[in-house]
SEFI-120606 format. One record per residue (C-alpha): residue number from 1; x negated, y negated, z. Coordinates in steps of 0.25 Angstrom, whole numbers. Layout:
n;px;py;pz
NUM;X;Y;Z $
...
This chain:
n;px;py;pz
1;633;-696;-444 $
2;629;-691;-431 $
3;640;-691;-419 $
4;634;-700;-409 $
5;633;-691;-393 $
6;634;-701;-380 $
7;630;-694;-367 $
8;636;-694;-353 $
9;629;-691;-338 $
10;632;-695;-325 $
11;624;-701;-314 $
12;616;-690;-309 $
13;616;-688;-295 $
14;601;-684;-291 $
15;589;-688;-296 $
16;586;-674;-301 $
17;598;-674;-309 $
18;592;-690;-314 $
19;582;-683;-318 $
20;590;-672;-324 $
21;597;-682;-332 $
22;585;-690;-338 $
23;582;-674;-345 $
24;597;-674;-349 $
25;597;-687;-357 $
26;583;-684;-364 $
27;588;-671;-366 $
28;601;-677;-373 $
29;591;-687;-383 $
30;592;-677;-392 $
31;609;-681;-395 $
32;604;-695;-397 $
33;615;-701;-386 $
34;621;-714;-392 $
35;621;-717;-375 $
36;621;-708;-361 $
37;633;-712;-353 $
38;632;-711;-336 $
39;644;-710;-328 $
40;649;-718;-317 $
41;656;-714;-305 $
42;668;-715;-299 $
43;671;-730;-292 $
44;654;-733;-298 $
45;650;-721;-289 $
46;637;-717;-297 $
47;634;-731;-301 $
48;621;-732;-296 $
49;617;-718;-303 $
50;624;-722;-315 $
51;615;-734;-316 $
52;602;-724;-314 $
53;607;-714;-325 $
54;610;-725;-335 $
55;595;-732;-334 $
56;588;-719;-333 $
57;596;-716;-348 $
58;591;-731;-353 $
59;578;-728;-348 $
60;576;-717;-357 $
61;580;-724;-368 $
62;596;-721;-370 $
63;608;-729;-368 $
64;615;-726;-355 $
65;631;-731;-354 $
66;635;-731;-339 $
67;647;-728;-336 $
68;656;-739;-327 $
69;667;-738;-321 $
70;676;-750;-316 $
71;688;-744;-307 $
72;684;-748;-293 $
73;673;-761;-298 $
74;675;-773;-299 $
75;670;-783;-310 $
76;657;-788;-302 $
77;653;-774;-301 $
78;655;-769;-315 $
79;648;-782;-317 $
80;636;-778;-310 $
81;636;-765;-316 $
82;636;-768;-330 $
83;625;-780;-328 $
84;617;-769;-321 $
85;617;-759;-334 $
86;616;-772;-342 $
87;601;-775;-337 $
88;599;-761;-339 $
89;603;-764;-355 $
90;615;-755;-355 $
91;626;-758;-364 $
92;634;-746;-365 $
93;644;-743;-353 $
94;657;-733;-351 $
95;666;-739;-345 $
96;678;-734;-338 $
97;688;-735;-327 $
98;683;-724;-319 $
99;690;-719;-304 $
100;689;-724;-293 $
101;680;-717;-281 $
102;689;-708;-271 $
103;694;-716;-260 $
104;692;-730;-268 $
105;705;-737;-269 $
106;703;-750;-278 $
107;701;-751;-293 $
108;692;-762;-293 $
109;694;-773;-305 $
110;696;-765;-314 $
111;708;-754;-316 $
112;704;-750;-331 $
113;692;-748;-339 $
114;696;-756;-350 $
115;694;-769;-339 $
116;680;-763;-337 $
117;678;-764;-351 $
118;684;-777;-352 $
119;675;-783;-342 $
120;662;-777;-349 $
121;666;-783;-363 $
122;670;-797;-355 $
123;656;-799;-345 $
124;648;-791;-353 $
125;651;-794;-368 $
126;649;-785;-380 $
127;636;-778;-380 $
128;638;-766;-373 $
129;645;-754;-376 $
130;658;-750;-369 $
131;663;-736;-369 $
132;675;-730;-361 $
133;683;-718;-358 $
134;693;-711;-367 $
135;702;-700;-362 $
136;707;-692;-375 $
137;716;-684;-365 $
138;719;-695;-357 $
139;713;-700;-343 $
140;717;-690;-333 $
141;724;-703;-325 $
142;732;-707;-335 $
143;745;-702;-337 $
144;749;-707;-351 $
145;742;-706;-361 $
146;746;-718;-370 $
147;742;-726;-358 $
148;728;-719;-357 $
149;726;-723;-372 $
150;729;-738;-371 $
151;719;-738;-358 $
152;709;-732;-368 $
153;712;-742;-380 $
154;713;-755;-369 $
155;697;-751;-364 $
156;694;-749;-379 $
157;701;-763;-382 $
158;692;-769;-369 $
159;680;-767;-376 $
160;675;-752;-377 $
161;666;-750;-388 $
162;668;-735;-385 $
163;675;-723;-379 $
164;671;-710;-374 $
165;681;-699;-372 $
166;683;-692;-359 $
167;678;-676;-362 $
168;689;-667;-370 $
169;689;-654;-377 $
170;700;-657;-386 $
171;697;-665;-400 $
172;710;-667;-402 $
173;713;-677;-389 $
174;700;-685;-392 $
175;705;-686;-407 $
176;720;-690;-403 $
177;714;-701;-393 $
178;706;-708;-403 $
179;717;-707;-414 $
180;727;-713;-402 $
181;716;-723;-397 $
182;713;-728;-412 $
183;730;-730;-413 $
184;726;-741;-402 $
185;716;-747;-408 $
186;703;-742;-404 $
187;693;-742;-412 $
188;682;-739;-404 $
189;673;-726;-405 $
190;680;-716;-394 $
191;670;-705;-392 $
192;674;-691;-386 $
193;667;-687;-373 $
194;662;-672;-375 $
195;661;-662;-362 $
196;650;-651;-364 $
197;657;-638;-357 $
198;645;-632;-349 $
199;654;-630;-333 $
200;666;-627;-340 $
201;673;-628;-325 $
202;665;-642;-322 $
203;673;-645;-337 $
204;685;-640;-334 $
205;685;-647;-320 $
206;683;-660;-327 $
207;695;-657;-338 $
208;703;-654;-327 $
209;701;-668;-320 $
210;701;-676;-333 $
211;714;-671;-339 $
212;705;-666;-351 $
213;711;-653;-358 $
214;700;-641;-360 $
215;706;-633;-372 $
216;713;-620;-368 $
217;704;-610;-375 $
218;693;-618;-370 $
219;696;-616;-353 $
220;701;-601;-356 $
221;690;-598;-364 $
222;679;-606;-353 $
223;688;-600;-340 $
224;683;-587;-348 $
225;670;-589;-347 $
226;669;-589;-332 $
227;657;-592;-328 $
228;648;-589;-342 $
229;643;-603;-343 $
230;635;-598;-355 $
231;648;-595;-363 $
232;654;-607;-356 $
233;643;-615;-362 $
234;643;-611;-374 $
235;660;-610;-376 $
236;658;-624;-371 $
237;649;-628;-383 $
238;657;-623;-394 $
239;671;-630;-389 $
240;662;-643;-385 $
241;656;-640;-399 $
242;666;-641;-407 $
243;675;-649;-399 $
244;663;-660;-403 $
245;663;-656;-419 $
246;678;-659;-420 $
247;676;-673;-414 $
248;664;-676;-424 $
249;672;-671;-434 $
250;682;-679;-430 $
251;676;-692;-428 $
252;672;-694;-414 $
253;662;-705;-415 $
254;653;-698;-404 $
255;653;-687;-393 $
256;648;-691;-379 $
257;645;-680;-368 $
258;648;-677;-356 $
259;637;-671;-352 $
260;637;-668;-335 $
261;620;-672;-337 $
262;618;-661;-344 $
263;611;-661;-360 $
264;612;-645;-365 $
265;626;-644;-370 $
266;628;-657;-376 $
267;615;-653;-383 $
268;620;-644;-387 $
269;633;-649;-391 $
270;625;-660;-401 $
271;617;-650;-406 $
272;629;-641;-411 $
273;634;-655;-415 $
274;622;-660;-421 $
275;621;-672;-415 $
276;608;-669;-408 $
277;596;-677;-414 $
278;584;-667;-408 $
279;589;-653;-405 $
């Protein structure tokens, strides 16, 4: 049975690079995505764009989960939002918790996703598709990592249907999370985000910031590489390569990448795995 592939973008900024991105999705038919995600920023900063991305995606015949933040909202607002994607027949969003925009002092209504997720299942019922955040090495905010599970197993508990993992390069976290999170009770499918290596720095960068740990060998070997992005590239592949073959083999019930808008090297990736349909 195939591993099913969910796909992540975020608002573009121009309309060059909206047109950039309808070329990216057509390009990425050929994985047969289960759904493309679009991100949301900070406080709803890309709202409006986040909107535009999601209906060009359903226009061309996909589904499209939005991504929507609460921190900073209140209920009327989230309200509107989802009523908004509702006319436009979507049914599948992430939710999450998100930050708060610099300078902005106020939570709003709600202080956790799992109240997001709560108030979708109660003003919205059953039929759509809930997914949220997993941290296998534990949100760069929280301090314990007991505390961070329960977070995780209270928004599973509120009514997710799904998870996706934040990015990580080593199996062995995302396996211990989901072994910890089915100890409390989680049923659920917990699906481990995948970060194609192409700007090892941009990569790095992001790591840093997230509190996610790039294997040893991995950063020395890359730091080694300077600035050969072709071996970059293709060192990336085989780690991110097999990095993927170990979670199928292990279970993972899907992959969803994180693509920064771009389609070749998660192309790539699903063809090494054979997950692609027409390449």
């Amino acid at each position: 049975m195939s591993t099913p592939v969910s796909i992540e973008f975020f608002p573009p900024n121009t309309p060059v690079g909206s047109e950039k991105l309808k070329t990216v999705v057509q390009e990425l038919r050929a994985v047969n995505p289960q759904y493309f995600s679009v991100t949301y920023g900070a406080g709803g900063s890309t709202r409006e764009k986040t909107l535009a991305t999601v209906a060009d995606i359903a226009s061309q015949g996909f589904e499209a989960a939005p991504h929507l933040s609460c921190v900073g909202s209140t209920r009327e607002n989230i309200a509107e939002i989802l009523a908004t994607y509702r006319a436009q027949n979507i049914r599948r969003v992430v939710a999450l918790r998100g930050d708060l925009p610099s300078g902005t002092a106020t939570a709003g209504e709600f202080r956790y996703a799992s109240e997001l997720v709560g108030f979708i299942r109660e003003t919205q019922g059953a039929d759509w598709d809930i997914e949220v955040a997993a941290y296998p090495e534990y949100h760069p905010q929280q301090r314990y990592a007991a505390r961070d599970l329960q977070f995780f197993a209270d928004k599973m508990k509120a009514g997710a249907n799904g998870a996706i993992t934040q990015f990580f390069y080593n199996p062995d976290a995302y396996f211990h999370f989901v072994d910890a999170a089915r100890a409390l009770g989680v049923e659920a499918p917990i699906v481990p985000g995948i970060m194609p290596i192409n700007n090892y720095a941009r990569i790095a960068q992001f790591a840093q910031r997230d509190g996610i740990e790039i294997p040893r060998w991995v950063a020395l070997k890359m730091e080694g590489y300077m600035d050969d992005a072709a071996s970059v590239r293709a060192f990336g592949l085989d780690v991110v390569t097999r990095l993927c073959e170990r979670l199928i083999q292990g279970g993972a019930p899907g992959l969803h990448f994180y693509t920064l808008n771009q389609s070749a090297l998660t192309l790539e990736l699903c063809s090494r795995l054979k997950l692609s349909t027409a390449l």
